[in-house]
N, C-alpha and C positions, 0 to 999 in steps of 0.2 A: 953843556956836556951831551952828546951824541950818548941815545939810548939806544940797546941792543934789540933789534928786532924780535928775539923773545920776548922781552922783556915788556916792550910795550901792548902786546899781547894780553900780558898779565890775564890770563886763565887756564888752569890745568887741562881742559880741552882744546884749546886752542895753542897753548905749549906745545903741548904734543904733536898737533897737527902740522905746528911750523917747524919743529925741531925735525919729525919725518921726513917729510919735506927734502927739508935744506941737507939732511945726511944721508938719504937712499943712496945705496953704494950701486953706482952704475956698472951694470954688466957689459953692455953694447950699446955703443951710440954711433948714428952718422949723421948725415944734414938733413934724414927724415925719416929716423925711429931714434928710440931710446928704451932700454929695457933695463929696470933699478929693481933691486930686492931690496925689501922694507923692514926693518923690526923696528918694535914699540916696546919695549917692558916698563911696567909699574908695579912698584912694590907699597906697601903702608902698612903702617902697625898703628892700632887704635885704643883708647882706653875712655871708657866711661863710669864715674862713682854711682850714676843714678841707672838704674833700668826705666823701661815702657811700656807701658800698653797695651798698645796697640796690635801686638800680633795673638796676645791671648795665653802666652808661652810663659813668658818670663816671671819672676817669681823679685822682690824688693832686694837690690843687692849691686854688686857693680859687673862690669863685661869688659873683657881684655880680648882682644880680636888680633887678627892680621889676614891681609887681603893682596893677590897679584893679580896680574897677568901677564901673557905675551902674546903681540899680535906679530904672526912672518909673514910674507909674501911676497908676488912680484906686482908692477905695475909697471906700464910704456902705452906709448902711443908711437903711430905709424901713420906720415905722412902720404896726401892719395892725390898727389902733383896740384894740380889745381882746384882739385876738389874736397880739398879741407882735411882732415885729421879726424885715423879712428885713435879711440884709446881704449882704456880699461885695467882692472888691477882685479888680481885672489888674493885673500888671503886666509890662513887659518887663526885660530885666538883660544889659545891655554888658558883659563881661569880656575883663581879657587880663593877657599876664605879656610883658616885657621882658628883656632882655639875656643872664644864661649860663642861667636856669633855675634853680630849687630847688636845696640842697645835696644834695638826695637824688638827683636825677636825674628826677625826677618830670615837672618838666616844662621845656622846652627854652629858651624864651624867645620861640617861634612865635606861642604860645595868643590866638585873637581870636575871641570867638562871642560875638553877642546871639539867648537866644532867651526864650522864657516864660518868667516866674517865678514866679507868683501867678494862678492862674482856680480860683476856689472861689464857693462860696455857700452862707449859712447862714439859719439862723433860730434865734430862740431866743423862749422863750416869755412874757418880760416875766413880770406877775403874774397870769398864766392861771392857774396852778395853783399854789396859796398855800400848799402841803405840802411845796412842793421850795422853798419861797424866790422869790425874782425872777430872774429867768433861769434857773430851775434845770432846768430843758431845753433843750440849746442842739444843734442836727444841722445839720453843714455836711459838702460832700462839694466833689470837686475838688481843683486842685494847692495844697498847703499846707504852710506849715511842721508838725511836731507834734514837741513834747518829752511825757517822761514824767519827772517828778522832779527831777531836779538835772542830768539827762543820761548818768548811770553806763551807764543800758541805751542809750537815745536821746533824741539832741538832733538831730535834722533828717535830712536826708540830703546832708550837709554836704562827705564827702569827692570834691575836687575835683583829680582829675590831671589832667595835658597830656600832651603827645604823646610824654615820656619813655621809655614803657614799649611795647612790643609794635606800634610801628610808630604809635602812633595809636589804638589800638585804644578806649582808657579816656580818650581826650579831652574831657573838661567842658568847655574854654574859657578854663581858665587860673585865675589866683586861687587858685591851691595852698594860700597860708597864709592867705587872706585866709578863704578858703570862701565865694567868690562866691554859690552857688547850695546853697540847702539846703532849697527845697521836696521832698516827695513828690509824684513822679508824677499817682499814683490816689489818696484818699483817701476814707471812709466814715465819720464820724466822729460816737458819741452822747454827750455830756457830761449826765450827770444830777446834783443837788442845787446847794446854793449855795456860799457863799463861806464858811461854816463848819459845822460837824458834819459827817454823815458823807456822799461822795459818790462817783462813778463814773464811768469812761470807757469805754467799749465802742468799738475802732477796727478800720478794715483799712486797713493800709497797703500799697503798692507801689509800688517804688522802679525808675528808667528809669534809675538808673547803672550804667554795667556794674563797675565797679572795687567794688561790694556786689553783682554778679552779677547785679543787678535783682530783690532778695529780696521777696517776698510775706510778708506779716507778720499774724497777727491779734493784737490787743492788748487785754486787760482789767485793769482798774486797779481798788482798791477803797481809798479813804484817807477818816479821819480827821481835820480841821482845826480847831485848837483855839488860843487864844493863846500857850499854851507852849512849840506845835509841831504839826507835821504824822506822823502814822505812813499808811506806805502798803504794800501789797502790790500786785505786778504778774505778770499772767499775759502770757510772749509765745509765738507759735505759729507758727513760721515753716516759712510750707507749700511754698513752691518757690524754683526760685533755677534764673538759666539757665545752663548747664552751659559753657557754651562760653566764658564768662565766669569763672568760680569759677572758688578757689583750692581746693585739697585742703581748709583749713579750712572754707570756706564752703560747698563742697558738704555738709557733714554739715548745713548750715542747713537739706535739705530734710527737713524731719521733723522737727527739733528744737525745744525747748521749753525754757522760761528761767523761773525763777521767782526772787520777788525780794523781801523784806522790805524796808523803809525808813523812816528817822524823821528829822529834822531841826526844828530849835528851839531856844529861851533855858531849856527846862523851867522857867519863870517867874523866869528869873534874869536881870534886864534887860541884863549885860553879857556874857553867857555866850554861845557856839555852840555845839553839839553837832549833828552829824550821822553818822550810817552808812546802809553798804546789802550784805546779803547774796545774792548772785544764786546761782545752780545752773541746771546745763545738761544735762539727758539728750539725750545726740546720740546717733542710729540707728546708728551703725556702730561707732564708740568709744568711752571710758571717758566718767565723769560730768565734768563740768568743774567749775568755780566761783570765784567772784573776791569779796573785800570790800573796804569800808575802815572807818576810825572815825576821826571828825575830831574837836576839843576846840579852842576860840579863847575868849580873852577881850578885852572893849577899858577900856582904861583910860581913862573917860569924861570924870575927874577931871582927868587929867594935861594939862599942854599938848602938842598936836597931834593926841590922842585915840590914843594906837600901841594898834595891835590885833597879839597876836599869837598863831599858833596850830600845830597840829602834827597832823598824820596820817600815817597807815600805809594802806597799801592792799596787796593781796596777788592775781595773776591767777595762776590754773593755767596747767602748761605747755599746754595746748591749749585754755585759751580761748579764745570768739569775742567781741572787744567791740562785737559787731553795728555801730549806728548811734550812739556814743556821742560826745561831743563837747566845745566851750568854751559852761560856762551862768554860773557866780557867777562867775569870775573866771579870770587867768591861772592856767593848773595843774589846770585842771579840766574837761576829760579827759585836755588835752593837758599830760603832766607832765613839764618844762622843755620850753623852747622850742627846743631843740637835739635834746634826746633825744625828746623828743614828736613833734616836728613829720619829722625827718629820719636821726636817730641810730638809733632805737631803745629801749627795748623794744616801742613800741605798745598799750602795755596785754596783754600775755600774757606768761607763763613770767617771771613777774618778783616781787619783793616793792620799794615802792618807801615812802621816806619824805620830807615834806615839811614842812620849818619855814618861816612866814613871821612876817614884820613887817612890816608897812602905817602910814604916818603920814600928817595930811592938816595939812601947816603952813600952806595956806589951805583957803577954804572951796571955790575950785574946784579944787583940787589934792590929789592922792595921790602918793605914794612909795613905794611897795613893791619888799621884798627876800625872797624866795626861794632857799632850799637844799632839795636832790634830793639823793638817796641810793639807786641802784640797785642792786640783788641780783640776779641770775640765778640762775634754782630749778634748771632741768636745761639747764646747759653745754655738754653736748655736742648743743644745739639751736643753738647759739652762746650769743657772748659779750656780754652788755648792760652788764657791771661798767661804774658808773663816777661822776661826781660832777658836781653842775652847779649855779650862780649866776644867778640873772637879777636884773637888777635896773631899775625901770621905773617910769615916771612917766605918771599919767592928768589931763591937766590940760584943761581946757572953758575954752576961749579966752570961746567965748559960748554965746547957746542952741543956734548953727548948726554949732560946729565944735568939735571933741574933738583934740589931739595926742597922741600916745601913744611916745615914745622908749623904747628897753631895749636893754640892752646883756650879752650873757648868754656865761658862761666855763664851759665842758664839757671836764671829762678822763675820758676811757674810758680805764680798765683797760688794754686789749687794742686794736691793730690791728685792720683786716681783717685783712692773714695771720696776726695769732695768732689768729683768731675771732671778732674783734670786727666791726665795719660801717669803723669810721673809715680812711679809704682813706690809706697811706703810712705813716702812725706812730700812737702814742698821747699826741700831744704836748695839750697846753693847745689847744682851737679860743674865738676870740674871735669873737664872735657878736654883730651890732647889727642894729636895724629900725628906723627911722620910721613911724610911721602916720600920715594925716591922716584921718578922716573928716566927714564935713558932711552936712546935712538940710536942706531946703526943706517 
């Protein structure tokens, strides 16, 4: 059975990204410009029986939320005869969150801000230079998304508070779980070779969220793409961070440096996945850090409904930074369950976590996946993350324009807050549900 391009996607950032895409309603085209106007909207409503922690706010009880956005704008490129293609896109981005606010506290239920989302401009060099492939020089600079890899180091600059925390201080605009806004600020951005063998990215990123301190970043990347798979290594160089902002962690960002091996691929084995990635952190004033994982899936291509299923491990030092890391292939990835990821706890630090899934697609617009988490806390008396979690979730494409995404996800901590843990009042069972609607024009 031929799967939908959405659908193999299977991630609400990447959903999005493809369904944009594929439905920008073109204004003007000839055989060397094109100019598309863009809308994204996302809606969700969310419900949690347990509260958290974590923001200092919240009091033992449950949290009923709802969260949008919309992002408009326009975006085209413009052919320059021989010498390659400029392009570039604006756009604006509406956000807000409803009713009690996040279960973490994060944000209130106030959150309402439209501002920039998208002013960049690029070029890239067509078949100028026939050594690097076609486009295999592409320089854009301005506010933009950028990922590196699968998202382990960075997937955008995607974390989005409200007015939860320090009066307002870390307010985005709302869209907590949704991650309304995920451009960078500033961006300097050189992609060098093609779409296979070996190529390059050379960036500087700077980021206007206070809640990552407004981190300055430089970034080099060097990978190999091959059919098999892709192997990559990543230099990050993160030179300043504003103070008044940073957390104890984050202040060691000024100075610090991240390196990073990484592979993913079938290694020529059509139903197989395999991925890792090993990162390491010398920070100026503390010990060395480091965080991995190793992931192994297969899909049973043969069987009716296609089930894919697969298994990782992933391991974060107690004092890792998971800098700008985020959601790229799917649920669970960065954000590992939807309870513990998003509001619970661990965050990606001082933790070893493991994940089993199973995915089915018993139509061709439809997936089913079930996910188990298994959290370990390495040093306890940082607190307590022990604990266990379920999601279970449905990605179904109504049409080309609209995606539903239900889940419904069961989280047992270990520990309380007062034994150490985050979960506010007890360590009972929290049942956990979301809707999502998104849509594209």
């Amino acid at each position: 059975m031929h799967k939908s391009p959405l659908l193999r996607l299977s991630t609400l950032a990447l959903l999005l990204a493809a369904a944009t895409q594929a439905s920008a309603y073109e204004l003007y085209a000839d055989d060397n410009s094109h100019l598309n106007a863009n809308l994204e909207a996302v809606f969700g409503m969310f419900h949690s029986e347990e509260n958290y922690a974590i923001s200092g706010r919240l009091q033992q009880g449950s949290s009923s939320w709802r969260e949008g956005y919309i992002k408009y704008g326009l975006s085209g490129d413009q052919g320059l005869g021989g010498a390659g293609s400029a392009y570039g896109a604006f756009s604006l981005l509406s956000s807000g969150t409803w009713g009690d606010g996040d279960a973490a506290g994060f944000s209130d239920g106030s959150e309402r801000t439209t501002k920039i989302e998208d002013a960049y401009l690029g070029w890239r060099s067509g078949n100028l230079l026939q050594a690097l492939d076609e486009d295999g020089v592409d320089f854009s600079f301005g506010r933009q998304n950028i990922s590196v890899g699968d998202g382990f180091l960075i997937q955008g600059d995607a974390l989005n508070l409200g007015k939860g925390l320090a009066d307002g201080e870390f307010n985005r605009g709302g869209a907590y779980y949704l991650a309304a806004r995920k451009a960078f600020d500033q961006t300097a951005v050189l992609r060098l070779g093609g779409k296979q063998g070996w190529r390059s990215d050379l960036m500087w990123l700077k980021s206007d969220n206070r809640a990552q301190a407004k981190t300055e970043m430089y970034v080099a990347t060097l990978e190999h793409v091959a059919n098999a798979g892709t192997v990559g290594l990543t230099y990050i160089d993160t030179t300043d961070v504003d103070e008044q902002y940073a957390s104890p962690v984050q202040l060691e960002r000024d100075g610090m440096k991240t390196y990073s091996l990484r592979a993913a691929g079938n290694a020529g084995v059509e139903n197989l996945f395999l991925s890792g990635e090993y990162a390491k952190q010398d920070k100026p004033h503390t010990s060395t850090e480091d965080a991995w994982y190793l992931e192994a899936g297969w899909t049973f291509a043969d069987v009716a409904w296609s089930p894919n299923v697969s298994y990782r491990y992933s391991r974060y030092s107690q004092g890792y930074d998971p800098l700008f890391n985020g959601f790229s292939r799917g649920y669970g990835t960065w954000f590992q369950g939807e309870v513990a990821g998003n509001y619970a706890g661990p965050f990606n630090s001082n933790t070893r976590v493991q994940k089993v899934e199973l995915k089915v697609s018993p139509l061709e617009n439809l997936n089913i996946g079930l996910l188990a988490f298994n959290f370990d806390t390495i040093d306890r008396n940082l607190g307590n993350t022990d604990g266990q979690e379920f999601n279970l979730y449905a990605e179904w494409a109504v049409n080309e324009h609209l995606m539903v995404m239900p889940l419904v996800g069961l989280y047992q901590p270990d520990k309380s807050a007062e034994q150490g843990g985050t979960q506010l009042g007890s360590n009972s069972n929290n049942l956990y549900s979301q809707l999502v609607f998104a849509t594209s024009f």
